[in-house]
C-alpha positions, 0 to 999 in steps of 0.5 A, a space after each residue: 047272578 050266574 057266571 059267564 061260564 054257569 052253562 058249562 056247569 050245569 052240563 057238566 052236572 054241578 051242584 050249585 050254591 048261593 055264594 054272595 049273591 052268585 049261583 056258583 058250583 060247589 062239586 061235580 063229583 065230590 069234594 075229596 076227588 076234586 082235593 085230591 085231582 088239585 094235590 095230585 094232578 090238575 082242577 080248573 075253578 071258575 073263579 068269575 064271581 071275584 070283583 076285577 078292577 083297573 085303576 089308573 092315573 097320574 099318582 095312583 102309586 102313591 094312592 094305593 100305597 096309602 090306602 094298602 099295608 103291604 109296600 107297593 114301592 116293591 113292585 115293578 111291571 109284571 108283578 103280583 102282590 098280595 095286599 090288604 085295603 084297610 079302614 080307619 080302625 085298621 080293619 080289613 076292607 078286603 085282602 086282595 092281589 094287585 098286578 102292576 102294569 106300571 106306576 100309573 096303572 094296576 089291576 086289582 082283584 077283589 073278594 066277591 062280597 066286597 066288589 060294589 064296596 071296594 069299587 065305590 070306595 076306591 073310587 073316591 080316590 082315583 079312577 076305577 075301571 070295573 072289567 068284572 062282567 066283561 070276563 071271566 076269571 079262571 083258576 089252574 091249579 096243579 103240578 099239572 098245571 104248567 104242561 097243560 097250560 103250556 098248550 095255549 100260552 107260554 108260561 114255563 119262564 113265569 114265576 110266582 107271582 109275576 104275570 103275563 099278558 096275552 092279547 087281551 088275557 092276563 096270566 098270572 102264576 097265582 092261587 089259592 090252593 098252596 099248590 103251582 098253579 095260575 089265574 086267567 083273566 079273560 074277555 067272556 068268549 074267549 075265556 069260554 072257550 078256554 074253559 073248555 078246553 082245559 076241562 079236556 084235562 083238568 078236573 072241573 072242581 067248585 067252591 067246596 074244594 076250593 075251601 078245603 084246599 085253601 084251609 090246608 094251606 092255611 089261607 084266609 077267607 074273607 068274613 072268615 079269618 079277615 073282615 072290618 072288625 080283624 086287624 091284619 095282625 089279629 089274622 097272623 098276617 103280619 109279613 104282609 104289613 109294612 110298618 115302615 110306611 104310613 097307610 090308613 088305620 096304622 095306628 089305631 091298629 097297633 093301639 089295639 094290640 093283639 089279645 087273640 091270633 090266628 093259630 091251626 088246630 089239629 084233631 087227634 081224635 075223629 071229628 070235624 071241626 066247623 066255624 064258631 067251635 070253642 077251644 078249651 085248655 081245662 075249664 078255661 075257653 082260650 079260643 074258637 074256630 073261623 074256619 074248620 074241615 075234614 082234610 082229605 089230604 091228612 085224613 083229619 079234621 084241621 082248622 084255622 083258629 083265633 086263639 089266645 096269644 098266651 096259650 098260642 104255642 106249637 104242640 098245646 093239647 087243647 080240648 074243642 067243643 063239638 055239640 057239647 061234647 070235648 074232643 082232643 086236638 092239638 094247637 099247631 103251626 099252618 100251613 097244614 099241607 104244604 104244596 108245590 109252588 115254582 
């Protein structure tokens, strides 16, 4: 499958990938330069290939909230909350973000890998309205972003995580680099062009920046961090689940405990640290890597990793195994970049 905006790319000279089914770019000039335009100035993303849904009817409110861990009831119109749809073993289906239009109609994003899963599920319970191939999904990502922006829709009043809505676009100051920034929801020939004219400004970036940005704010990937087999707990998300109210899986996720938890991981030596690398304290293994990079903006190798609660502590010198050979890291704290958000 190709985007809306795939010819666009292929102008502009991208190298693409499969991404879950999607030839998406993955860089234009190089990752580095496309981190480092994001941390200092302004990239755009086409972020078409995400799963874009409108749900609406009489007690949809009420639906999502039992279906979701984070509380819905805080939202008012023209919010943004990120959220988690969880299963029976109180695993993640998938993290998204949930726009409120009003107590009977919200607009949900969803992971590229998870659209045909979530829309047939969510459809046993209310109804669903897939907008996914009639736009285009756009990423603005910067301390750069709100001037250049600005030129096209008035955005210097909206705050983070609150959305606006232009004729038949949806702005939201949203992302998933750490850094200010917004995601434009956009009918196909419009989106287009906007696209267009953005890149008169902004570094056209792909799905490797994309990573390594949002594993330097330390945000999560879904089949990564998240997935139907993780609790929201296991993934250090706990600040997005509310255990005031019931919601499907609650109990069986907390009668699984926590044994292993999301932690960040610091190379103190040269070396890459990539998914599926053991961490060791001695002889013993006390965790492994779900996702791991080269961080441009440190200049080292970081990673987000499972590791054991007991041995989950800032500053524990640890060992990680790369081909056999122990190289020296240090457990920490994420995020490891922390960017400039309004």
């Amino acid at each position: 499958m190709k985007t809306p905006l795939h010819s666009i790319h292929k102008k502009l000279g991208a190298r693409f990938t499969e991404f879950h089914g999607w030839e998406m770019p993955i860089q234009y000039s190089s990752i580095v330069e496309e981190v480092k335009a994001v941390r200092d100035g302004v990239g755009v993303f086409d972020i078409s290939h995400m799963g874009r849904f409108f749900v609406s009817g009489k007690g949809v409110l009420d639906t999502l909230q039992n279906l979701t861990t984070n509380d819905l009831k805080k939202l008012s119109p023209g919010r943004v909350q990120y959220n988690l749809f969880t299963n029976e073993r109180g695993g993640v289906k998938d993290d998204v973000t949930i726009y409120m239009f009003g107590e009977d109609r919200f607009f949900i994003c969803v992971n590229a890998g998870n659209r045909g899963k979530i829309k047939e599920w969510l459809g046993k319970f209310t109804a669903v309205e897939d907008v996914s191939d009639r736009t285009v999904q756009i990423a603005l990502q910067g301390k750069e972003s709100e001037r250049v922006l600005a030129k096209f829709f008035d955005v210097s009043d909206l705050r983070y995580y609150r959305f606006k809505v232009f004729g038949n676009t949806i702005v939201s100051r949203t992302g998933y680099t750490g850094e200010d920034g917004f995601e434009i929801y956009a009918p196909v020939e419009e989106g287009r062009d906007l696209f267009n004219e953005l890149l008169k400004e902004a570094v056209p970036c792909g799905l490797g920046a994309r990573d390594v940005l949002r594993i330097e704010a330390g945000f999560p990937l879904y089949g990564h961090e998240i997935s139907e087999d993780i609790t929201p707990l296991e993934a250090n998300l706990d600040r997005f689940v509310d255990l005031s109210k019931d919601f499907l899986g609650k109990e069986a996720m907390l009668s699984k405990g926590v044994k292993r938890k999301l932690f960040g991981l610091e190379l103190t030596t040269k070396g890459v640290p990539r998914e599926g690398y053991r961490i060791y304290k001695g002889e013993e293994e006390v965790g492994v890597v779900s996702s791991g990079t080269f961080s441009p903006t440190l200049g080292k190798g970081i990673a987000l990793c499972f590791v054991d609660v007991k041995h989950r502590s800032e500053g524990n010198e640890v060992d990680l195994e790369i081909r056999g050979k122990r190289i020296r890291a240090v457990l920490r704290s994420y995020p490891f970049v922390k960017g400039r958000r309004k």
